[in-house]
Backbone as ProteinMPNN parsed JSONL, in Angstrom:
{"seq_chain_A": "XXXXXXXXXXXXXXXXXXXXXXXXXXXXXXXXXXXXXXXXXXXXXXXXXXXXXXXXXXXXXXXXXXXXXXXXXXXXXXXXXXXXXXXXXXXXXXXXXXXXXXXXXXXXXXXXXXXXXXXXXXXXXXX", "coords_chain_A": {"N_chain_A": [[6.044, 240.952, 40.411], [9.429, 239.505, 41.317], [10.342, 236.511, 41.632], [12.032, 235.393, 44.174], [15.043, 233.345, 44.32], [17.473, 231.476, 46.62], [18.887, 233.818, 47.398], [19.282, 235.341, 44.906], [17.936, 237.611, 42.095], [15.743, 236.666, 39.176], [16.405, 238.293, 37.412], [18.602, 238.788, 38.003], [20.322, 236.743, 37.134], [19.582, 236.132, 34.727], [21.424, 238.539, 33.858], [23.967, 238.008, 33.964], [24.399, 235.347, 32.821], [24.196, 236.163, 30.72], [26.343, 238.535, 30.236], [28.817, 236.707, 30.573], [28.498, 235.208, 28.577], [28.402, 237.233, 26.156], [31.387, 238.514, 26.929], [32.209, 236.474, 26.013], [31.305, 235.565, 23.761], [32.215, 238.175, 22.073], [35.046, 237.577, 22.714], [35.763, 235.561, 20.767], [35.063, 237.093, 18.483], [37.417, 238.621, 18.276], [40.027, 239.44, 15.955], [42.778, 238.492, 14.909], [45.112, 240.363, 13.341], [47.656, 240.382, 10.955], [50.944, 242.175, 10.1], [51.411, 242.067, 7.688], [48.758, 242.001, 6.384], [47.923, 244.146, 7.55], [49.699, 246.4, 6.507], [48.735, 245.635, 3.075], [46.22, 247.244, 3.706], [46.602, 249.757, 4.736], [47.847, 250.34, 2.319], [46.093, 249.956, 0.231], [44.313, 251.887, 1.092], [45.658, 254.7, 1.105], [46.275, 254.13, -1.525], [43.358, 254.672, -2.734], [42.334, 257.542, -1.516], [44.73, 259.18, -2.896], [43.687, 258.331, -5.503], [41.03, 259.72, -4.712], [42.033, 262.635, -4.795], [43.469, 263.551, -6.917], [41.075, 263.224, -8.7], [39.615, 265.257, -8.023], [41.592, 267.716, -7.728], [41.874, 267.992, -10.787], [39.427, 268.499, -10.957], [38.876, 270.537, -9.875], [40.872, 272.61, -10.733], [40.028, 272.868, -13.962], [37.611, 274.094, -13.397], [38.704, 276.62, -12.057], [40.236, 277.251, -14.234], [38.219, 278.416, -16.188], [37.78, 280.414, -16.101], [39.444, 282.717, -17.249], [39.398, 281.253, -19.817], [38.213, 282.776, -22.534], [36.476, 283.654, -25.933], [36.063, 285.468, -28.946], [33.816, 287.783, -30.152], [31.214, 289.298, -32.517], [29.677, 291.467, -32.35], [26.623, 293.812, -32.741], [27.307, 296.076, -34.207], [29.478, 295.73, -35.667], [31.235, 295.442, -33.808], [34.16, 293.625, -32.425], [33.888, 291.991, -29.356], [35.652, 290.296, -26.622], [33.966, 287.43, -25.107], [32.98, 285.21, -22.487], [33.82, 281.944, -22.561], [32.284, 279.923, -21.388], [29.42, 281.549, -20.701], [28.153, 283.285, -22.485], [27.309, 285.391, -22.093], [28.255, 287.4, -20.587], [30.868, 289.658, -20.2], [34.434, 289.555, -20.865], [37.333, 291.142, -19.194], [36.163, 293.085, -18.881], [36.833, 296.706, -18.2], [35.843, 298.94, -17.17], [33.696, 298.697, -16.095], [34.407, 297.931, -13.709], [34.157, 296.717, -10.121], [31.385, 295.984, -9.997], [29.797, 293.542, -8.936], [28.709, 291.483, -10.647], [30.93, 291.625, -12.692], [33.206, 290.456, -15.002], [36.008, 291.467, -14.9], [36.154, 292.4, -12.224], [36.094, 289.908, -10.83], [38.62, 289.405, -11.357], [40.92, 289.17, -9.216], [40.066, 287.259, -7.486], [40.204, 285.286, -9.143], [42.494, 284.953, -10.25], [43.943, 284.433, -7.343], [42.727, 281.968, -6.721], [44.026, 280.679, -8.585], [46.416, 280.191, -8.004], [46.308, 278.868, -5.59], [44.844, 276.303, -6.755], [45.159, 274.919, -8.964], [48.246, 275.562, -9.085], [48.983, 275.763, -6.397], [48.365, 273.117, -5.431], [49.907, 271.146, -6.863], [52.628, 272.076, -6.107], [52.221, 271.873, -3.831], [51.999, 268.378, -3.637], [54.324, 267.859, -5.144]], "CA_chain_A": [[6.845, 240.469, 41.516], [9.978, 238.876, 41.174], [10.558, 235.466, 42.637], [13.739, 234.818, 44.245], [15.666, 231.543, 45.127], [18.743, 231.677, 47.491], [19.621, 235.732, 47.243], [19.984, 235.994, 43.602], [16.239, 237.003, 41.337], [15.92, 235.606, 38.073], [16.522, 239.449, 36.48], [20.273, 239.221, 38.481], [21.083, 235.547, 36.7], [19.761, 236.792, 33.196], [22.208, 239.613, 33.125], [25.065, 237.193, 34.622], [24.435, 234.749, 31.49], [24.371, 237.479, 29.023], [27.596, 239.033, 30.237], [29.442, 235.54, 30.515], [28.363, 235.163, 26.784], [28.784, 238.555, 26.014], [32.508, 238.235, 27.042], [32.79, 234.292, 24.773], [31.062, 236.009, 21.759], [33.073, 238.871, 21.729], [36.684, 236.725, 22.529], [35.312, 234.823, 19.728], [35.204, 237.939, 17.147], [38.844, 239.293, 18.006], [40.452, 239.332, 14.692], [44.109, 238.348, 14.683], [45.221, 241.37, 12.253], [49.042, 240.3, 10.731], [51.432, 242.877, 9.699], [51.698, 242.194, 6.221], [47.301, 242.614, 6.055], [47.603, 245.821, 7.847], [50.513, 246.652, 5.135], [47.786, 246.069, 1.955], [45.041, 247.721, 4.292], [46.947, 250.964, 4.707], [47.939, 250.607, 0.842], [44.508, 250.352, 0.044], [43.525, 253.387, 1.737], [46.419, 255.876, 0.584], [45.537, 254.754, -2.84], [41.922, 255.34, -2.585], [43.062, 258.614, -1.109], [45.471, 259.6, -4.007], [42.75, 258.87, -6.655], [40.155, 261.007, -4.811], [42.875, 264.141, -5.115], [43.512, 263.439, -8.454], [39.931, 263.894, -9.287], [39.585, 266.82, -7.403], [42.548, 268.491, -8.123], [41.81, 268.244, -11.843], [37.729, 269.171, -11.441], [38.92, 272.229, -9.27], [41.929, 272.937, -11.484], [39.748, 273.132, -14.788], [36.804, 274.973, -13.243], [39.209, 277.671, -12.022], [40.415, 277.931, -15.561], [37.686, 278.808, -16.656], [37.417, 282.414, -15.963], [40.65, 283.073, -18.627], [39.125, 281.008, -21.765], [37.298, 283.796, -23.369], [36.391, 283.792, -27.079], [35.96, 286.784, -29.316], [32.458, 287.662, -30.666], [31.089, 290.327, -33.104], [28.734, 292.329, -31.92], [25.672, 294.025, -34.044], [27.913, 297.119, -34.673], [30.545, 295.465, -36.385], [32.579, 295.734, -33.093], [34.178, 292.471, -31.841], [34.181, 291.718, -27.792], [35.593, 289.068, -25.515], [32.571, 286.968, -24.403], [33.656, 284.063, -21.584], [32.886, 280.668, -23.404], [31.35, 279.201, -20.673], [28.652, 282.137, -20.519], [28.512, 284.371, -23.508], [26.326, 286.779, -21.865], [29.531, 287.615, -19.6], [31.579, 290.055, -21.039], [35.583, 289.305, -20.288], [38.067, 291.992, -19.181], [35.763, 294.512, -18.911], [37.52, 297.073, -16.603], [35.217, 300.073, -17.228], [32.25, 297.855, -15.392], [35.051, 297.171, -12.504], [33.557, 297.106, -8.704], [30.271, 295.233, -9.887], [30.139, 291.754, -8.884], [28.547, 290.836, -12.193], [31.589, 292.097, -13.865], [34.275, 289.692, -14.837], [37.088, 292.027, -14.362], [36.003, 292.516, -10.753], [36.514, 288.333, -9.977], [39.887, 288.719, -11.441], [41.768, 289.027, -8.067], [39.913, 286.256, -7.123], [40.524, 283.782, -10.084], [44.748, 284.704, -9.313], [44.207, 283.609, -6.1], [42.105, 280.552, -6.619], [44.958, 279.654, -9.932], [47.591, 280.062, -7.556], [45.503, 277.606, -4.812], [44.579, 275.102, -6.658], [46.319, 274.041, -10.124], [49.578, 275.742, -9.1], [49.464, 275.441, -5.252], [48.425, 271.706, -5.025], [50.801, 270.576, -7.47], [53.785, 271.896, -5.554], [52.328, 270.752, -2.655], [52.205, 267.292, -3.861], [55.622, 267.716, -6.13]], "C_chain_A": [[7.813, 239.414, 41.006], [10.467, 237.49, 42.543], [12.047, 235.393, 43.218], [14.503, 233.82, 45.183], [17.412, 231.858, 45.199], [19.403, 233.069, 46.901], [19.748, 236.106, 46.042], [18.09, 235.922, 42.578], [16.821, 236.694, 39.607], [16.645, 237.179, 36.635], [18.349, 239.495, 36.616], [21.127, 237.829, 37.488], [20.836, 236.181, 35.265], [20.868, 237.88, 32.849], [23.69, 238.764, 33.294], [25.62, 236.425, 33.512], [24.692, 235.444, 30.783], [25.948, 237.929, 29.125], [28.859, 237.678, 30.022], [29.507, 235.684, 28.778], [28.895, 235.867, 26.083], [30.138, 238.24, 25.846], [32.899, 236.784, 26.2], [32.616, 234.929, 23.576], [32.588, 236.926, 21.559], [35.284, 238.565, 21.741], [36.472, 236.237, 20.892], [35.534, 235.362, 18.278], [36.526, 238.577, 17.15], [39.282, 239.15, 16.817], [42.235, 239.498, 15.256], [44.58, 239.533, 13.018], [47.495, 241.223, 11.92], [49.589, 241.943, 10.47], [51.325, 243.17, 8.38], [49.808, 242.487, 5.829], [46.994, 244.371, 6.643], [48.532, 247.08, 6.686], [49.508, 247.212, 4.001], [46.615, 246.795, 2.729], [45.09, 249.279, 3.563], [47.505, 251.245, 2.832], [47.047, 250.802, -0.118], [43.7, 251.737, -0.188], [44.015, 254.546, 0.931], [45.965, 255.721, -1.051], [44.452, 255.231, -3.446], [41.91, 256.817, -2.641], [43.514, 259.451, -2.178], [44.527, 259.308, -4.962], [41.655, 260.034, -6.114], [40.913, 262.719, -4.956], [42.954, 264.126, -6.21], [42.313, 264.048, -8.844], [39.842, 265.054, -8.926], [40.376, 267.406, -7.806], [42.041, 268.895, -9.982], [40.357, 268.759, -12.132], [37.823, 270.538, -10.86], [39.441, 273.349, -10.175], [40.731, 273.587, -12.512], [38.335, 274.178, -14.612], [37.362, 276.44, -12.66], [39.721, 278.502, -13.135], [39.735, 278.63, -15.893], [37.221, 279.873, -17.073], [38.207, 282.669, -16.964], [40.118, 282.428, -19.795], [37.75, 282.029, -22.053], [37.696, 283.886, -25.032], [35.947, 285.287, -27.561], [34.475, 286.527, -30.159], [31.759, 288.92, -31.331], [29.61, 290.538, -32.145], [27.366, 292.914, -33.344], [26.35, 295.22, -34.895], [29.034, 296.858, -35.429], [31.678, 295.098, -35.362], [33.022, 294.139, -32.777], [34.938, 292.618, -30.405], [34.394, 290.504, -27.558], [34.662, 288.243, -24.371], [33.538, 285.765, -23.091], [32.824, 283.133, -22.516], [32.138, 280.141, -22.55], [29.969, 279.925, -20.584], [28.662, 283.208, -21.563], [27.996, 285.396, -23.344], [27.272, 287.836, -20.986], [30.767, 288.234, -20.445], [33.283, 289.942, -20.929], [36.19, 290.726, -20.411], [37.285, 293.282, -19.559], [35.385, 295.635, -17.436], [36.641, 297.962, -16.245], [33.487, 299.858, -15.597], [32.892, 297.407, -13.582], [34.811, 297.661, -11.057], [32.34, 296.323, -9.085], [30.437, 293.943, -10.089], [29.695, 291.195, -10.211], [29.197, 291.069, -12.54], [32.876, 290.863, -13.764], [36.008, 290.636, -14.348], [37.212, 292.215, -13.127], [36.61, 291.246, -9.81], [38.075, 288.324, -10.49], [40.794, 288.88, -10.411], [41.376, 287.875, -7.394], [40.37, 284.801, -7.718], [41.941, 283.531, -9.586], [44.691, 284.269, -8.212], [43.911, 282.096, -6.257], [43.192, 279.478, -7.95], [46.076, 279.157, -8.863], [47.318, 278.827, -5.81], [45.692, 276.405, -5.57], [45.668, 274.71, -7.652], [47.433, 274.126, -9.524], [49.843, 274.918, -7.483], [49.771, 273.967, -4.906], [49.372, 270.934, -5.566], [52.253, 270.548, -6.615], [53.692, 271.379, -4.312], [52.706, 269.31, -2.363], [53.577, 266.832, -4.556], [56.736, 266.998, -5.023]], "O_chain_A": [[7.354, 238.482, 40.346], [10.761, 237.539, 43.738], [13.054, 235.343, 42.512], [14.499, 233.642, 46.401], [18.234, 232.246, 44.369], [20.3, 233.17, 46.063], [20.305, 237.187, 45.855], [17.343, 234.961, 42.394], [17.943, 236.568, 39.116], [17.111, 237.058, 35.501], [19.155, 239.964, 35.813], [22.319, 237.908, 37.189], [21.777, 236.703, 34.667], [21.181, 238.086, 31.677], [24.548, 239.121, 32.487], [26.784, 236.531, 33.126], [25.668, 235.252, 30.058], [26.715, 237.701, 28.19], [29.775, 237.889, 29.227], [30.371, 236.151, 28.037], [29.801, 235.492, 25.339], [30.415, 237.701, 24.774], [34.026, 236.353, 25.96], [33.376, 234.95, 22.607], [33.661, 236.543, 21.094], [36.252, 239.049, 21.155], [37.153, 236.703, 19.979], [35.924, 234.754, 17.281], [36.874, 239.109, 16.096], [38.544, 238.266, 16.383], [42.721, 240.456, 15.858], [44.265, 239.268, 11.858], [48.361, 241.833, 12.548], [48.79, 242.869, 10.612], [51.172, 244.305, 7.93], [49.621, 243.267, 4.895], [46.253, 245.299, 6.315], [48.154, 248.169, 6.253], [49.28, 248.399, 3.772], [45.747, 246.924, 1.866], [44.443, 249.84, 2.68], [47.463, 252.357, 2.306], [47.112, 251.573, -1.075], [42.978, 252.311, -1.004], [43.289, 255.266, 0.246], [45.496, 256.624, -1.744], [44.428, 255.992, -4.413], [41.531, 257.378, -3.669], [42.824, 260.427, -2.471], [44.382, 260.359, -5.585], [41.387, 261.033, -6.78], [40.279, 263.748, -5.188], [42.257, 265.013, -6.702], [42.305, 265.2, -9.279], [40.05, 265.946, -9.748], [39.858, 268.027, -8.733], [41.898, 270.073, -10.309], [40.033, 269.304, -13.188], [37.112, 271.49, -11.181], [38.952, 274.453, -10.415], [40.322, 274.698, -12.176], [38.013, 274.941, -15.523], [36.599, 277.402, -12.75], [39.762, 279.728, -13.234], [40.198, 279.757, -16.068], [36.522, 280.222, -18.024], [37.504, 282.952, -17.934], [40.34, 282.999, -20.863], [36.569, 281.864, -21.748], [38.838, 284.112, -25.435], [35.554, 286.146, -26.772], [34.091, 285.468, -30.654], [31.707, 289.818, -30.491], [28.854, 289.803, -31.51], [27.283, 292.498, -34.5], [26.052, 295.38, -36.078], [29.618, 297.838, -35.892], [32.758, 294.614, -35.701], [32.088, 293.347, -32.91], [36.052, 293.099, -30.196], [33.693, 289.6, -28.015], [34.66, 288.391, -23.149], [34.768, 285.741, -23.064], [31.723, 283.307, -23.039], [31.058, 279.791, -23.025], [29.071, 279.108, -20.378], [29.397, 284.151, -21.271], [28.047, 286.331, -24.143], [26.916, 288.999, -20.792], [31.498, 287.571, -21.18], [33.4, 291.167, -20.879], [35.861, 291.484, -21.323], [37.63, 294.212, -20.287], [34.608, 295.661, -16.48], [36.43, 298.021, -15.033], [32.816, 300.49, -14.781], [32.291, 296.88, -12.645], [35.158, 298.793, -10.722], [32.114, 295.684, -8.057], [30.983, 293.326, -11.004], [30.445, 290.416, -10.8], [28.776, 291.039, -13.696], [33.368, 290.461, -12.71], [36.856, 290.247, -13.545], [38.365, 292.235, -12.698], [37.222, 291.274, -8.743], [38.791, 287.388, -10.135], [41.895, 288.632, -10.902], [42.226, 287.357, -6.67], [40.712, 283.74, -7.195], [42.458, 282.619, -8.941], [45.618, 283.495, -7.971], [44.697, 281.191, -5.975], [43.192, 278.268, -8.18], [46.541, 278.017, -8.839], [48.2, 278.209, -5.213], [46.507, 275.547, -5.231], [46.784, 274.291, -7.347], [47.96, 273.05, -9.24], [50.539, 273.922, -7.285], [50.791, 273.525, -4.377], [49.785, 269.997, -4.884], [52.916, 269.531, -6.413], [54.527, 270.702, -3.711], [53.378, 268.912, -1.411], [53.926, 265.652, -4.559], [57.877, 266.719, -5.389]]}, "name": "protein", "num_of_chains": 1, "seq": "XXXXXXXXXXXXXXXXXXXXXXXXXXXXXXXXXXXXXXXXXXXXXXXXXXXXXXXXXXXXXXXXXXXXXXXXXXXXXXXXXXXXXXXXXXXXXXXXXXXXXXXXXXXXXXXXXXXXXXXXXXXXXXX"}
């Protein structure tokens, strides 16, 4: 049971105080924000910004390469094939094998797309 003295209970003044306060604290924390701090803020940011593309651009870039550096590798027959360096078990440009997703000749419509995305595209985007 709440007590209550002249029309108002003690639950209606606690929220009364709080909000009063409430409203002082929060005047209190406004931040006066100049021009010239919102200036280095936003300069801040964009450069932040512009290094995370950078990285990216160049970790996308070089992992798209990757499909084209293929080294050459003898075989037991004397023959020598185009292995991919990153995976030597991966035979490169081999068309005969073409339609099976394991086959590298199969991803090459994909790599041209993804060269012409990222290294090439982003660059002129950004040029």
């Amino acid at each position: 049971s709440t007590m209550v003295r002249g029309g108002v209970t003690g639950v209606q003044r606690t929220e009364t105080f709080m909000s009063r306060n409430l409203d002082r604290l929060v005047e209190g924390l406004t931040l006066e924000v100049t021009e010239k701090e919102m200036k280095a803020f936003h300069n801040t940011v964009i450069g932040t910004l512009v290094l995370i593309l950078s990285w990216a651009y160049f970790t996308l870039s070089s992992v798209v390469l990757q499909y084209f550096n293929c080294q050459t590798q003898d075989t037991q027959g004397g023959l020598s094939i185009m292995v991919l360096t990153t995976n030597p078990d991966v035979q490169c440009w081999d068309w005969e094998n073409f339609g099976q997703w394991d086959s590298h000749a199969t991803l090459f419509p994909w790599a041209v797309l993804f060269v012409l995305l990222y290294p090439i595209g982003i660059f002129v985007l950004f040029a």
